[in-house]
Backbone as CSV, one residue per row, in Angstrom:
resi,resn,N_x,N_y,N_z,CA_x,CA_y,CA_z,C_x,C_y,C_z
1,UNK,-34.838,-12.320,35.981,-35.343,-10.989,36.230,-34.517,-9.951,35.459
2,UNK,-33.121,-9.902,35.596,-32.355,-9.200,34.930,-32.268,-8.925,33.132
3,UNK,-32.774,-10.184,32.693,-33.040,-10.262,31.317,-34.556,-9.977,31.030
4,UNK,-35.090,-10.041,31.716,-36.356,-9.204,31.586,-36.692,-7.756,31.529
5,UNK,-35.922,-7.047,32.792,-35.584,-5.961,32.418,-34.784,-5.144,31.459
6,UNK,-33.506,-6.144,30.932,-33.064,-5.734,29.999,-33.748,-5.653,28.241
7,UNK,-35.099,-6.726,28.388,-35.967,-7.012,27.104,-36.289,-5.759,27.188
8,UNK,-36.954,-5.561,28.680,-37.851,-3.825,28.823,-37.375,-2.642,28.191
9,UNK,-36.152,-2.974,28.237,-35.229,-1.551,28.619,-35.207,-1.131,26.840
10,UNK,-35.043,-2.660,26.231,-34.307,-2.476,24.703,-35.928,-2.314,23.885
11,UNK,-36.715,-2.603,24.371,-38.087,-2.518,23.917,-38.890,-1.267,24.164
12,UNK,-37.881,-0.453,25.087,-38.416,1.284,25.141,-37.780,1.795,24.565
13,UNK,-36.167,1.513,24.518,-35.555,2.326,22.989,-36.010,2.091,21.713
14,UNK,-37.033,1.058,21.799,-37.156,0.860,19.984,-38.321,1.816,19.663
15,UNK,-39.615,1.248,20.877,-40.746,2.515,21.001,-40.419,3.809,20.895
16,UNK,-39.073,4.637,21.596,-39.135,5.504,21.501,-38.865,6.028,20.104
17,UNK,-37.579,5.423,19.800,-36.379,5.840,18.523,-37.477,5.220,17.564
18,UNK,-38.542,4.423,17.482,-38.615,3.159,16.231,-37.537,2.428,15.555
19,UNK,-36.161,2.100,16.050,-35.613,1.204,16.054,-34.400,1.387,17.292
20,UNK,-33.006,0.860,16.930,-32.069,0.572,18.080,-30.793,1.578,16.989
21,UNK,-31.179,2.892,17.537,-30.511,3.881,17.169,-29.085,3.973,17.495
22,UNK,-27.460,3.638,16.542,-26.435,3.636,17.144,-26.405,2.298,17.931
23,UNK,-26.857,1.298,18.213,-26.584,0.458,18.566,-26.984,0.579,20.224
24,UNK,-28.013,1.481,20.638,-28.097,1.861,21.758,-28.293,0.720,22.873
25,UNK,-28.934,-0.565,22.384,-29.323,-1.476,23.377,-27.576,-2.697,23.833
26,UNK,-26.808,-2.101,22.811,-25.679,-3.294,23.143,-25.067,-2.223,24.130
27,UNK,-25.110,-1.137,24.317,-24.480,0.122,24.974,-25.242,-0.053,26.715
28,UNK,-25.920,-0.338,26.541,-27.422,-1.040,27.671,-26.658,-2.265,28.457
29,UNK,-26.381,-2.881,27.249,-26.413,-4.209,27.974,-24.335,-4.159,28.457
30,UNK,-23.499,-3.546,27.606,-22.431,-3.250,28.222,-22.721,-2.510,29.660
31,UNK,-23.229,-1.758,29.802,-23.227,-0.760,31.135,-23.755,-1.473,31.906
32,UNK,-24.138,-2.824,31.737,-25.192,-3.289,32.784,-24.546,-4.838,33.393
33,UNK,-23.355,-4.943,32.391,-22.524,-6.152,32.539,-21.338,-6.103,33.804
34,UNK,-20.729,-6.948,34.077,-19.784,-7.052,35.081,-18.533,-6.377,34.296
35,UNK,-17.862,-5.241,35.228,-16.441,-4.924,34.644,-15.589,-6.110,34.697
36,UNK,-14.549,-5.989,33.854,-13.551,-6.323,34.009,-12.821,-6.661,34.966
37,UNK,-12.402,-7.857,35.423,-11.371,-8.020,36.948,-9.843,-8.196,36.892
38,UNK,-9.680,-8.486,35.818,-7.923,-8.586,35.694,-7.483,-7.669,34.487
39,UNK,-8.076,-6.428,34.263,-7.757,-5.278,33.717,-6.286,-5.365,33.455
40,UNK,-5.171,-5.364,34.445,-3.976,-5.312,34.390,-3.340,-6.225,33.826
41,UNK,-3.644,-7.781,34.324,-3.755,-8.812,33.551,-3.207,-8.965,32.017
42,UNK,-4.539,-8.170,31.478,-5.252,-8.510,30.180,-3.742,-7.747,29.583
43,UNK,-3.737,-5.972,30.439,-2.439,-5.313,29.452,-1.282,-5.798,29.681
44,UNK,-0.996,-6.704,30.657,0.502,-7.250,30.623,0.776,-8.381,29.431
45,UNK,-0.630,-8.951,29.129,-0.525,-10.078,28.181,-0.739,-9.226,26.834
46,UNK,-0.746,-8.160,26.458,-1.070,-7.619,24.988,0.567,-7.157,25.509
47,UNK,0.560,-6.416,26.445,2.169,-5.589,26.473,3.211,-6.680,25.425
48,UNK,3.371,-8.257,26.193,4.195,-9.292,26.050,3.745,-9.816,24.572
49,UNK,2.395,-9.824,24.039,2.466,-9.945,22.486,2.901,-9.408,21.461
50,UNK,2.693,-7.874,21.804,3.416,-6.603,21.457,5.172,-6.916,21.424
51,UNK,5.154,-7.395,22.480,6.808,-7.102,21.829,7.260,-8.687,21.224
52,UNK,6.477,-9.956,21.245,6.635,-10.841,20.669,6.612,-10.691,18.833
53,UNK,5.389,-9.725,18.515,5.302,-9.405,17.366,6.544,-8.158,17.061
54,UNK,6.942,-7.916,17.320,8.054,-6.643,17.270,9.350,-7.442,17.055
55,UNK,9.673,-8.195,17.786,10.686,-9.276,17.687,10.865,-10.195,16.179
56,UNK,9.597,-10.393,15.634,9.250,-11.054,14.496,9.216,-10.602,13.537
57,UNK,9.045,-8.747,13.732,9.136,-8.184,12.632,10.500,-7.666,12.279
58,UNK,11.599,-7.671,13.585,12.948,-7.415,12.942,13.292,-8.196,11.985
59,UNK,14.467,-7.509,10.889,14.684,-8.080,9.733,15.920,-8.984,10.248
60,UNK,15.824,-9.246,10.883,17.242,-10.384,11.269,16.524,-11.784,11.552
61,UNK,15.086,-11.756,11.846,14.064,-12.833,11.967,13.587,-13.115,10.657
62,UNK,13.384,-12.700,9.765,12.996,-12.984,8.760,13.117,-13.831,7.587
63,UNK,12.698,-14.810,7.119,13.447,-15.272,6.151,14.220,-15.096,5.274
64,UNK,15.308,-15.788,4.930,16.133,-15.394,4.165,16.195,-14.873,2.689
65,UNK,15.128,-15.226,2.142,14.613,-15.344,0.863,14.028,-13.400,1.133
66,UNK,13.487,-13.350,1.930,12.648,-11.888,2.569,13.949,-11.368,2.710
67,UNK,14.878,-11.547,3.231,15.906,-10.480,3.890,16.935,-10.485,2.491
68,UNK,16.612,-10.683,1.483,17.471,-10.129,0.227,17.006,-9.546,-0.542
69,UNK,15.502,-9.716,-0.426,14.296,-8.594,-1.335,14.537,-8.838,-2.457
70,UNK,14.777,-9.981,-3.323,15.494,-10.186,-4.157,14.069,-10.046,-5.612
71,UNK,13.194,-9.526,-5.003,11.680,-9.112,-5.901,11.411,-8.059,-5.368
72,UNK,10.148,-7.215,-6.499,9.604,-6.042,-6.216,8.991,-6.150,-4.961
73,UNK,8.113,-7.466,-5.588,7.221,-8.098,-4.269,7.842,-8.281,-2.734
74,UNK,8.926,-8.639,-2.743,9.647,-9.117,-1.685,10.109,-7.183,-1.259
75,UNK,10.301,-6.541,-1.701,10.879,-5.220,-1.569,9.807,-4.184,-0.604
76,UNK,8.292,-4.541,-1.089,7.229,-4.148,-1.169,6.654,-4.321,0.228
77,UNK,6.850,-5.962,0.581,6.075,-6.550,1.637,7.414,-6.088,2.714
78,UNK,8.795,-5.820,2.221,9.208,-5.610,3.646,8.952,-3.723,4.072
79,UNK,8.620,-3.258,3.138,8.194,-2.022,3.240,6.948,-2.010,3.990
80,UNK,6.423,-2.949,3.903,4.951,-2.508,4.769,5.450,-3.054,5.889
81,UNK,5.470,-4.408,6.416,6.692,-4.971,7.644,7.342,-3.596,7.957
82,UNK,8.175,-3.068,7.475,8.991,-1.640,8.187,7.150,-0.744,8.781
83,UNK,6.506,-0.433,8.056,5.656,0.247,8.433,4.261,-0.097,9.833
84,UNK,4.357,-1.612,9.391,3.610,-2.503,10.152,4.511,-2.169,12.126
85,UNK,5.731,-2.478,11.659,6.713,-2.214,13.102,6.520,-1.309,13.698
86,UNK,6.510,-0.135,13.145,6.469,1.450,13.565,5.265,1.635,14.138
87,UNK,4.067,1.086,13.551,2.772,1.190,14.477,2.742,0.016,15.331
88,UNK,3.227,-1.009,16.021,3.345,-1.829,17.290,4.486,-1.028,17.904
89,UNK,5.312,-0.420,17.463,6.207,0.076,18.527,5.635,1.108,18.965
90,UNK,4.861,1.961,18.576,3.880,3.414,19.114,2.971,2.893,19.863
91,UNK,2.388,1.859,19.986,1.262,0.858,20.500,1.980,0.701,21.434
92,UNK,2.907,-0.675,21.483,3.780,-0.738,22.927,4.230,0.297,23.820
93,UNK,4.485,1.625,23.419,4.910,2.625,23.577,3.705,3.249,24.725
94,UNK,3.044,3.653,24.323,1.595,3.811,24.483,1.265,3.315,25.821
95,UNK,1.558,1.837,25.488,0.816,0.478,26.657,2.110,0.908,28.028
96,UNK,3.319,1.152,27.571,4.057,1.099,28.808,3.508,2.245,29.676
97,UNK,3.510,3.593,28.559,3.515,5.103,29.180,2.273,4.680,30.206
98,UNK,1.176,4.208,29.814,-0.258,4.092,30.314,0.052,3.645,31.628
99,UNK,0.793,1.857,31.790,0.928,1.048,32.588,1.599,1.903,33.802
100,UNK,2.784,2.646,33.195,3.462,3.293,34.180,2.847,4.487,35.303
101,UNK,2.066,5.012,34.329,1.237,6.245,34.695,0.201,5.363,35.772
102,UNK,-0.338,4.424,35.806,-1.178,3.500,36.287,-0.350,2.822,37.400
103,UNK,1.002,2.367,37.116,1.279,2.297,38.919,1.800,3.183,39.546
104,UNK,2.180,3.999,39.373,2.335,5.100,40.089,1.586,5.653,40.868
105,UNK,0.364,5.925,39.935,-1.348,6.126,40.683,-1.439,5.316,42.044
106,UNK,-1.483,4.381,41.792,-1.889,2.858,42.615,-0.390,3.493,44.085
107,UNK,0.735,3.334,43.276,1.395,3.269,44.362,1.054,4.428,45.262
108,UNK,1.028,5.942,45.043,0.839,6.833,45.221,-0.849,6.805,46.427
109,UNK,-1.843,6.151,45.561,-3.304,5.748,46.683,-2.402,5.062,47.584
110,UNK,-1.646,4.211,47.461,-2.211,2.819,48.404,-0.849,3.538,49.667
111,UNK,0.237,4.476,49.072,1.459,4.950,50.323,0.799,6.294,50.885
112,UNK,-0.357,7.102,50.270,-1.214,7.651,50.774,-2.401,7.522,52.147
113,UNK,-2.876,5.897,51.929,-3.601,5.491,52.986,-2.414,5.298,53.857
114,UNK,-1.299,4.738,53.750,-0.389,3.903,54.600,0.280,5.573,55.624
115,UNK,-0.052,6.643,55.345,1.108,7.519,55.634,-0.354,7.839,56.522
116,UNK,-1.179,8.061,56.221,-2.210,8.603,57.141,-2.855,7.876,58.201
């Protein structure tokens, strides 16, 4: 039944628009899907990749051949590596501020019900 209505649904945006304007029917079928259940989950496991990749990009991990730059090439690629770092550390950065801001919330609801 549900995929029937969803044929309906994507078969009146096409009538209307004459086609699937912006991608409107995958926008349909997201809004119509099950959220997410381990939301928190998901960011503790990007948090912990995040800093796995951060770890990998210090130059003390690196190969040795890499950590003397002993080529343009080699000079080049650790220049982007330096640059590559700087945007996972703003990312991680990001993911904590969020996470933090997010239990606080939580703690804040849940010592809210408890006080009343």
């Amino acid at each position: 039944m549900h995929d029937k209505l969803h044929s309906c649904g994507s078969a009146v945006l096409v009538l209307i628009w004459g086609s699937d304007p912006a991608g409107e029917s995958s926008l349909v079928h997201e809004a119509e899907s099950q959220p997410p259940h381990k939301v928190d989950e998901n960011l503790w496991k990007n948090r912990e990749q995040l800093e796995e990749i951060l770890f990998l990009l210090e130059s003390t991990n690196w190969p040795p051949v890499l950590q003397l730059q002993s080529t343009a090439e080699d000079a080049e690629l650790v220049s982007v590596l330096g640059r590559l770092g700087e945007k996972f550390r703003s990312t991680l950065k990001s993911l904590e501020t969020f996470q933090s801001k997010n239990s606080e919330f939580v703690f804040n609801t849940g010592w809210s019900f408890y006080a009343s």
